[in-house]
C-alpha positions in Angstrom: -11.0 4.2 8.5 -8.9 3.7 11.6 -6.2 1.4 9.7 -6.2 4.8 7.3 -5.7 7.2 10.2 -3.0 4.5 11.8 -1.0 4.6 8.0 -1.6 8.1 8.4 -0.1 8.7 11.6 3.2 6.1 10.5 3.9 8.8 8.1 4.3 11.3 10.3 5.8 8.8 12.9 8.6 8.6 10.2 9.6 12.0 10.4 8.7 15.2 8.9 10.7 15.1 6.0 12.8 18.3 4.8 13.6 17.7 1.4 14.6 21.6 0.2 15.7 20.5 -3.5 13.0 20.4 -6.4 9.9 21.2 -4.9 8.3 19.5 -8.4 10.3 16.5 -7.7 7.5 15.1 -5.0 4.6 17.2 -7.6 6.3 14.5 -10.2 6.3 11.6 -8.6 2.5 12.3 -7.3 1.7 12.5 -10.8 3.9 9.2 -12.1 2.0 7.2 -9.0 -1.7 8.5 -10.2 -0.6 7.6 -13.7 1.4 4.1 -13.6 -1.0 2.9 -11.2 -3.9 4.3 -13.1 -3.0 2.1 -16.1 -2.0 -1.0 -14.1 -5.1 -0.9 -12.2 -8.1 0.0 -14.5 -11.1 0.8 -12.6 -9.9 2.0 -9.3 -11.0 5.4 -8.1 -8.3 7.9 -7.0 -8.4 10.3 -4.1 -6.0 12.1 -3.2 -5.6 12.9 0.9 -4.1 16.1 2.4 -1.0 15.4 4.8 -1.6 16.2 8.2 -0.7 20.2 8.7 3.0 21.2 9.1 3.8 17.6 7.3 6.4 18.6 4.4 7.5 16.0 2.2 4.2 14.0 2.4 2.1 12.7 -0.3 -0.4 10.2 0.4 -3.4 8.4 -2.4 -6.4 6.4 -2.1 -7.5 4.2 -4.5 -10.5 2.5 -4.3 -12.2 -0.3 -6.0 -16.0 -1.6 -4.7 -15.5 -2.1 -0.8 -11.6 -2.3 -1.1 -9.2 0.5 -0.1 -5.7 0.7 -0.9 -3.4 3.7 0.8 0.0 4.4 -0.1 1.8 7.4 1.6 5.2 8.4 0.7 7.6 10.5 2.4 11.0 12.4 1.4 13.6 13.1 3.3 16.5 15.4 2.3 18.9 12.5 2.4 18.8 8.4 1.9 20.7 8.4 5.1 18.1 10.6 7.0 15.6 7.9 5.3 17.8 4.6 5.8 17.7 6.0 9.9 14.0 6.9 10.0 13.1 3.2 8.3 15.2 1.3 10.4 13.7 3.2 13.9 10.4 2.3 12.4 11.0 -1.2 12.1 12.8 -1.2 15.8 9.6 0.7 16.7 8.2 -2.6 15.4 10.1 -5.1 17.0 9.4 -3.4 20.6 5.8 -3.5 20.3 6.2 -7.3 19.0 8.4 -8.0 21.9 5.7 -6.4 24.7 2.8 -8.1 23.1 4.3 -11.0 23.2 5.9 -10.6 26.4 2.0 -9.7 27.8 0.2 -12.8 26.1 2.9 -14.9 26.5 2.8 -16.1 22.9 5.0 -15.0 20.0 3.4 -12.0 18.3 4.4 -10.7 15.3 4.0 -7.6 13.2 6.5 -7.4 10.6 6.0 -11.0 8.8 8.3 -10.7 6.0 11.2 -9.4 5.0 12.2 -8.1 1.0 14.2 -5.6 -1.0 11.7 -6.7 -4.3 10.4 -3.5 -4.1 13.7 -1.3 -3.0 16.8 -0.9 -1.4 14.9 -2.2 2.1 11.4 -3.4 3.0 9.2 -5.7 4.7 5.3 -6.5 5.2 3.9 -6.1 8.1 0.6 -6.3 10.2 -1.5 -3.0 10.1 -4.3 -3.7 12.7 -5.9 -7.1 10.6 -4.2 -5.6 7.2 -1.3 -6.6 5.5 0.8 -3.8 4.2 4.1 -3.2 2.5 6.8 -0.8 4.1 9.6 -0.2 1.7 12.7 3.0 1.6 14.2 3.6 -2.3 16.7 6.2 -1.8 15.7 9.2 0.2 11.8 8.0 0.2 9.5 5.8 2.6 6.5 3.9 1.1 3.4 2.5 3.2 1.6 1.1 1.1 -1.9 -0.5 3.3 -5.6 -2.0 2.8 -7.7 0.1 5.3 -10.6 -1.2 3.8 -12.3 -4.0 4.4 -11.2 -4.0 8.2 -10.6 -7.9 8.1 -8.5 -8.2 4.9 -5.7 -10.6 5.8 -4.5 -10.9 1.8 -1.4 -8.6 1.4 -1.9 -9.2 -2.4 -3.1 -5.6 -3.2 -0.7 -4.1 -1.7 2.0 -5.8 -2.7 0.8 -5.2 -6.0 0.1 -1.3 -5.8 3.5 -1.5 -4.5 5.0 -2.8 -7.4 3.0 -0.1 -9.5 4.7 2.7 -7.1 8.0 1.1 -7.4 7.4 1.5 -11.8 6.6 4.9 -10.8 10.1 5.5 -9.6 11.2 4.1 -12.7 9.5 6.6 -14.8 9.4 9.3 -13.5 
């Protein structure tokens, strides 16, 4: 639940985003996620989570599956350059807490461990408390996808592959 509340808190860490075209266009994207994923994964369960007040923009799912948890938040901005800026101070946000930790122990530390565009124009994996997760911007929008649950999951497997199902949803929709 805290790796939730952490994914949670990134999305509004990326900026409160003030998209003031379509207000269906996020409503339609929800809906292509719920359904592309939906097919692709077969058997999950799907919540979906209110945004923290005054977040604008904001659409964040659950899905689970027995004791596994997969999160993916998604946040639109009202421009791909207010989005490219937001991503990139994310990942510097990143990169400073990897240099202090290492700095602290002494030993490298690091949080982002891989770089990618395969799921859009920019993204990377990186270390969510224990979790793997997949941070990726296509266009205007920001996608975390994470594993809150189980707390000890070191496999970034589901969410790289909810994060190829989020990607299709692009594609649809």
């Amino acid at each position: 639940m805290r790796t939730l509340m952490i994914g949670i808190a990134l999305v509004v860490l990326l900026g409160n985003a003030q998209a003031q075209s379509d207000p269906d266009e996020l409503a339609k994207l929800k809906d292509s996620v719920k359904e592309t994923v939906g097919k692709e994964m077969q058997g999950w369960t799907y919540r979906s989570i209110e945004p923290i007040q005054g977040s604008k923009g904001v659409i964040i799912q659950q899905w689970q599956l027995n004791d596994i948890i997969v999160s993916v938040a998604v946040t639109r901005y009202e421009k791909d350059s207010q989005a490219e800026n937001a991503f990139r101070e994310f990942k510097a946000h990143l990169r400073v807490e990897e240099n202090a930790r290492t700095n602290n122990h002494g030993k490298p530390f690091h949080l982002i461990k891989e770089d990618s565009k395969a799921w859009g124009d920019e993204g990377f994996v990186w270390d969510v408390i224990g979790s793997e997760a997949v941070a990726f911007r296509k266009g205007r929008f920001i996608v975390n996808v994470s594993v809150p649950q189980p707390q000890s999951n070191k496999d970034v497997f589901f969410s790289r592959k909810f994060a190829e199902h989020v990607v299709k949803a692009f594609k649809d929709q």
